[in-house]
Gaussian input, Z-matrix of N, CA and C with variables (Angstrom, degrees):
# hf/3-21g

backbone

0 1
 N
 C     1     B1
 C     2     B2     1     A1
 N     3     B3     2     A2     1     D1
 C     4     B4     3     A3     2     D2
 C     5     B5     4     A4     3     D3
 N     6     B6     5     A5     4     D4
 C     7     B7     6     A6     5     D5
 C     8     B8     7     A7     6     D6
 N     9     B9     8     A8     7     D7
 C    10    B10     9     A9     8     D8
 C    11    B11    10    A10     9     D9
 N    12    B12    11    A11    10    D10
 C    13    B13    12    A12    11    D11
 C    14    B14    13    A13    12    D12
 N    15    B15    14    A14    13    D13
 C    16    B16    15    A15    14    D14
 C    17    B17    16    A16    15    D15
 N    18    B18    17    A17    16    D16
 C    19    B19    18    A18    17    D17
 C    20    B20    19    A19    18    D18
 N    21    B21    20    A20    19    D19
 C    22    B22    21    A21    20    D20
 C    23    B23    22    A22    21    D21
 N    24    B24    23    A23    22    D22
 C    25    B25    24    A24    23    D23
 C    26    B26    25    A25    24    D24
 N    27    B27    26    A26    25    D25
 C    28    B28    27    A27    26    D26
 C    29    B29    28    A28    27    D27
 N    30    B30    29    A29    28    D28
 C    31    B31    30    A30    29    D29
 C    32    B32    31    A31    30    D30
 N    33    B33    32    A32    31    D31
 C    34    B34    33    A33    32    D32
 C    35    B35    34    A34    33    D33
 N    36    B36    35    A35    34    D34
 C    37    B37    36    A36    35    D35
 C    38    B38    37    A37    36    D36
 N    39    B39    38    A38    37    D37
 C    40    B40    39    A39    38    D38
 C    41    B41    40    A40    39    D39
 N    42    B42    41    A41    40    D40
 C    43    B43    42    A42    41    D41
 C    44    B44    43    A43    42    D42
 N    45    B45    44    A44    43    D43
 C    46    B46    45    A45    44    D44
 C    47    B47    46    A46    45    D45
 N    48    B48    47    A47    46    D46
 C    49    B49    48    A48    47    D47
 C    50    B50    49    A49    48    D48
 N    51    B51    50    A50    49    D49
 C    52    B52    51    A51    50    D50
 C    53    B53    52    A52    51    D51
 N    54    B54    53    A53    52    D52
 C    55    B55    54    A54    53    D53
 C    56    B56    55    A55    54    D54
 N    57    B57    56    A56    55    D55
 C    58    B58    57    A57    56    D56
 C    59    B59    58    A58    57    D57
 N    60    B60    59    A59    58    D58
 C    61    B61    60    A60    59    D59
 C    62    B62    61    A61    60    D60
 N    63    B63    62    A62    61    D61
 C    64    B64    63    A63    62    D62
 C    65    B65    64    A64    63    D63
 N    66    B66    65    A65    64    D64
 C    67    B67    66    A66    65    D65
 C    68    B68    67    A67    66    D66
 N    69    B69    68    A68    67    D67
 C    70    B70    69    A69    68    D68
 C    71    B71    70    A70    69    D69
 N    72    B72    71    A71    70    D70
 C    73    B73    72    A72    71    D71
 C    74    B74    73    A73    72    D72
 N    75    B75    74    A74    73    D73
 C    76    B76    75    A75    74    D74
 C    77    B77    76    A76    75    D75
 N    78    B78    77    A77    76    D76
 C    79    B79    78    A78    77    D77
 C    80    B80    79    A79    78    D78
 N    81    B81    80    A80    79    D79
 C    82    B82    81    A81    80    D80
 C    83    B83    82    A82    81    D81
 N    84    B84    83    A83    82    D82
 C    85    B85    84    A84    83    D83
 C    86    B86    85    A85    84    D84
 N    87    B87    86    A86    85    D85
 C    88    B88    87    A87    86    D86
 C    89    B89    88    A88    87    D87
 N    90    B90    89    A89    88    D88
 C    91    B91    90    A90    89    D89
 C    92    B92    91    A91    90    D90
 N    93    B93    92    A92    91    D91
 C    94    B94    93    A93    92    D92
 C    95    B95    94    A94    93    D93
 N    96    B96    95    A95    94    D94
 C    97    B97    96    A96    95    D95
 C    98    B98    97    A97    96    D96
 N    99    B99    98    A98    97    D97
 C   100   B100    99    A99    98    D98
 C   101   B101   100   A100    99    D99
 N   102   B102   101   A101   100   D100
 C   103   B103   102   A102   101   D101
 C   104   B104   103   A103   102   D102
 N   105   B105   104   A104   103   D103
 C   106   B106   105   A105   104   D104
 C   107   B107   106   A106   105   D105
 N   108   B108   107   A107   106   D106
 C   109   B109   108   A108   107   D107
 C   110   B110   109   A109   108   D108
 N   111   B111   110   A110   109   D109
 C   112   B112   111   A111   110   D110
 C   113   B113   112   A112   111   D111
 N   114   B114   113   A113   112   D112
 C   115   B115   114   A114   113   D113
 C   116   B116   115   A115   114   D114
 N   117   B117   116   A116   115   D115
 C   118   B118   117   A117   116   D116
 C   119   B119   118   A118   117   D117
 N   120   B120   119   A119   118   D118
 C   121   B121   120   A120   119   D119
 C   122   B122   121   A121   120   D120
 N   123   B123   122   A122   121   D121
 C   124   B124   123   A123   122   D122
 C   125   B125   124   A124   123   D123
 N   126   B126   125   A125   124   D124
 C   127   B127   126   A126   125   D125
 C   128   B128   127   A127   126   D126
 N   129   B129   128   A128   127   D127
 C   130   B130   129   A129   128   D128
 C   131   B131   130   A130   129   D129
 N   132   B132   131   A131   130   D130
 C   133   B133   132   A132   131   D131
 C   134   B134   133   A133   132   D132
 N   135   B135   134   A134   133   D133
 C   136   B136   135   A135   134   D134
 C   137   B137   136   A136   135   D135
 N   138   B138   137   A137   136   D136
 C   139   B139   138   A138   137   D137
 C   140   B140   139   A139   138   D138
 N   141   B141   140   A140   139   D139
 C   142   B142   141   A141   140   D140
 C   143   B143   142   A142   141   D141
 N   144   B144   143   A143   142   D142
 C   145   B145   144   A144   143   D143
 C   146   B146   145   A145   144   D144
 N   147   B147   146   A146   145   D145
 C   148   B148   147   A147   146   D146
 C   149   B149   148   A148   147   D147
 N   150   B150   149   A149   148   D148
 C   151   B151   150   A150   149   D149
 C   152   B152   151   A151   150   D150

   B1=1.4556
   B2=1.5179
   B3=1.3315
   B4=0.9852
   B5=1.9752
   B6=0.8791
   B7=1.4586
   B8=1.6750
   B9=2.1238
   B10=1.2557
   B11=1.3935
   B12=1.4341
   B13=1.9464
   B14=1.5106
   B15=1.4344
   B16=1.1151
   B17=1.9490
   B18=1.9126
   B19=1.1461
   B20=1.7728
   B21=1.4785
   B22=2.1873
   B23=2.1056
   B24=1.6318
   B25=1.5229
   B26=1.1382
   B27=1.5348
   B28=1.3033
   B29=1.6310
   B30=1.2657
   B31=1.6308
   B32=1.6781
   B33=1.1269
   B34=1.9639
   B35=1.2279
   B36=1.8426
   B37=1.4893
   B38=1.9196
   B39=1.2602
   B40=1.3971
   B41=1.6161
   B42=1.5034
   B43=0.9682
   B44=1.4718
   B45=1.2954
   B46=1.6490
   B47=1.5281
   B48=1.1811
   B49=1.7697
   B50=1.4653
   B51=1.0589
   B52=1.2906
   B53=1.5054
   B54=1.4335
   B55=1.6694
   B56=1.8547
   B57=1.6169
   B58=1.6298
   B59=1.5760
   B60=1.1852
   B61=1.3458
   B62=1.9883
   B63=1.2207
   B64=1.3879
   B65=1.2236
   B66=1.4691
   B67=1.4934
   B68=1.7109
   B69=1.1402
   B70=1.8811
   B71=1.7093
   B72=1.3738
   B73=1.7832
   B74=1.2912
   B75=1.2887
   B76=1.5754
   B77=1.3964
   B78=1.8361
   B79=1.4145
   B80=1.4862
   B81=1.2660
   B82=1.1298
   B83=1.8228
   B84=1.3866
   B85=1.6411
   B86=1.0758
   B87=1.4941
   B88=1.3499
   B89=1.3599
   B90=1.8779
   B91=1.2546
   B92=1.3735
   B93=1.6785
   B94=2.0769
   B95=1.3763
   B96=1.5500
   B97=1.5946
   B98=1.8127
   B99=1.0958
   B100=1.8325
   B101=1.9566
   B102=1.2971
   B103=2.0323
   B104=2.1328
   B105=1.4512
   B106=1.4648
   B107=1.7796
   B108=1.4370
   B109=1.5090
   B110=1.8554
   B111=1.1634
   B112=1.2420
   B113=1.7798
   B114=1.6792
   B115=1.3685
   B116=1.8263
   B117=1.9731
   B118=1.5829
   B119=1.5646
   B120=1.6153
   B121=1.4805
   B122=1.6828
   B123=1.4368
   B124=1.2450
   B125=1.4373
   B126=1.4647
   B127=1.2425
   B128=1.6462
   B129=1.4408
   B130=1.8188
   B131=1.4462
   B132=2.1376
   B133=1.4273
   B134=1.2692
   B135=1.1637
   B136=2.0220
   B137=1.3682
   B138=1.5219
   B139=1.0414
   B140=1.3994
   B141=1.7373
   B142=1.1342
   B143=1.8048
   B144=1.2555
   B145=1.2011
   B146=1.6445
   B147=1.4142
   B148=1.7974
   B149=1.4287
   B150=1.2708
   B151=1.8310
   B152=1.0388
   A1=110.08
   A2=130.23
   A3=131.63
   A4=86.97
   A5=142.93
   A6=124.98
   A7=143.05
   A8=93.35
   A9=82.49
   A10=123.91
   A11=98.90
   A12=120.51
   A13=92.71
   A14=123.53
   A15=127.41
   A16=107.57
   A17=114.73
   A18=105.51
   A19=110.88
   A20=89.55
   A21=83.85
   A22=90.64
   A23=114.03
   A24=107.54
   A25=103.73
   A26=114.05
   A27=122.60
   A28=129.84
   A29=107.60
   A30=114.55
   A31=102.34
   A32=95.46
   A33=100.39
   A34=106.18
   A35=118.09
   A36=116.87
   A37=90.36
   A38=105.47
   A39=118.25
   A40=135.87
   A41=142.00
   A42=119.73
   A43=131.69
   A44=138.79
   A45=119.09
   A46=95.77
   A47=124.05
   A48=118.43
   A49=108.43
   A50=130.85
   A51=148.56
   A52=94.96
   A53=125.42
   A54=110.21
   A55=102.70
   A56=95.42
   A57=100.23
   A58=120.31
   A59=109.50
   A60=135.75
   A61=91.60
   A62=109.13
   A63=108.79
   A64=110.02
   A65=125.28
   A66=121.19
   A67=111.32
   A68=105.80
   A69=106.84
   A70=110.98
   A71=102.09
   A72=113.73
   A73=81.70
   A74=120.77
   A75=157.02
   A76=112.73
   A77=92.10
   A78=96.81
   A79=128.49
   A80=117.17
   A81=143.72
   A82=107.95
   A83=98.65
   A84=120.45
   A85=119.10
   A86=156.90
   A87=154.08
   A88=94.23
   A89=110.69
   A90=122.75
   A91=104.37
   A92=117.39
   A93=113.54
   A94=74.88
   A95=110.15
   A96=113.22
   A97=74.88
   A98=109.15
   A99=97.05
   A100=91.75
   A101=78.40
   A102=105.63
   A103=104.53
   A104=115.76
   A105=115.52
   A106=110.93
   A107=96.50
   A108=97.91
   A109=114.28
   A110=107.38
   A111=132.57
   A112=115.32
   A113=110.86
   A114=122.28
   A115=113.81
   A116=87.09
   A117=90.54
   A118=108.90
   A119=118.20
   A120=118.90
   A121=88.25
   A122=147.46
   A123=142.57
   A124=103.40
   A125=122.13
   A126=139.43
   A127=105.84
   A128=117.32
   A129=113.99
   A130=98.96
   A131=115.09
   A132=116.18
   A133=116.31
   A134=83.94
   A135=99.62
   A136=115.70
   A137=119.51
   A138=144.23
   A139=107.12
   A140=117.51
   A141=123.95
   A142=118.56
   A143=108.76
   A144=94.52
   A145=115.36
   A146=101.15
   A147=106.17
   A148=93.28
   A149=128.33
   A150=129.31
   A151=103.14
   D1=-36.73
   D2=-148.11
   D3=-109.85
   D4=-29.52
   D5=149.44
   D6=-57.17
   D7=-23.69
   D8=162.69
   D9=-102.75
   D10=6.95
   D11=169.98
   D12=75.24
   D13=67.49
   D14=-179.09
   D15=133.18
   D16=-178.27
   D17=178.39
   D18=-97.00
   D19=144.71
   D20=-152.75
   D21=-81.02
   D22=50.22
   D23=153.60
   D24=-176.18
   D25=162.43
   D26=-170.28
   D27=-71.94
   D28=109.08
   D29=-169.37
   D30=-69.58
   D31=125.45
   D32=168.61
   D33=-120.41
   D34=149.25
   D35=-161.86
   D36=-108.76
   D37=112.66
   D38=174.75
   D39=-19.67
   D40=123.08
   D41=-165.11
   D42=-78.72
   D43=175.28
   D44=-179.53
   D45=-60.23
   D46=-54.41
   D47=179.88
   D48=-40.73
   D49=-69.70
   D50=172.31
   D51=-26.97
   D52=-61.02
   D53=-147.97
   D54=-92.57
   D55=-24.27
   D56=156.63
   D57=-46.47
   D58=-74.25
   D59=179.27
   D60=-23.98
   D61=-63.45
   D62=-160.63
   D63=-93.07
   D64=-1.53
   D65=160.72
   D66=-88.23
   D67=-16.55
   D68=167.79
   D69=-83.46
   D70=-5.06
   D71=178.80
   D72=-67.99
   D73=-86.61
   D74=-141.81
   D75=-45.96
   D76=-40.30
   D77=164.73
   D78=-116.77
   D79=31.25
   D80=147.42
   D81=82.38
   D82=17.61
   D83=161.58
   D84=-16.07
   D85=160.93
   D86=95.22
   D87=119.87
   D88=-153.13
   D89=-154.48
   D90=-99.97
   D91=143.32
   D92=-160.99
   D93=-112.24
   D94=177.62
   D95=-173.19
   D96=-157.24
   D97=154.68
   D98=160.27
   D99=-113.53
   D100=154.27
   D101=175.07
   D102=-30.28
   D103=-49.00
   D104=-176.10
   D105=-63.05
   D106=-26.59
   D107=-165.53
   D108=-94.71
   D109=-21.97
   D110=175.65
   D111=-75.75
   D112=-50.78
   D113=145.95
   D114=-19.73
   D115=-73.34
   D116=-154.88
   D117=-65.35
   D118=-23.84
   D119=-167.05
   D120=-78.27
   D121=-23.84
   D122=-157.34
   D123=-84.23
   D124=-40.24
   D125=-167.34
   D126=-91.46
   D127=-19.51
   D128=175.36
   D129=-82.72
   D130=-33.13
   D131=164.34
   D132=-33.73
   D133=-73.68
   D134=-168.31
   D135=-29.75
   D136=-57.51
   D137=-171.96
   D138=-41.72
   D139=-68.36
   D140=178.63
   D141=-53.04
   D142=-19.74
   D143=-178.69
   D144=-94.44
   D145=-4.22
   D146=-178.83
   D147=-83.23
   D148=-9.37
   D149=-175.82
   D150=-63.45

């Protein structure tokens, strides 16, 4: 910070969606997926878009 005399990228102040979004994180809101299942739906994604 102090070499580029300031922070070296552009700070943006979060949107109400945005700060929603991460207060339903926090409180553990909405739909859970675990890491295997999230993988496989990313990779049936993928797929469709190499079609």
């Amino acid at each position: 910070v102090k070499h580029e005399q300031g922070i070296p990228f552009e700070l943006k102040i979060p949107s109400a969606k945005t700060l929603q979004a991460l207060e339903e994180a926090d409180n553990r809101i909405g739909e859970t997926i675990s890491y295997e299942e999230f993988m496989k739906e990313s990779e049936a994604h993928a797929k469709t878009l190499q079609n």
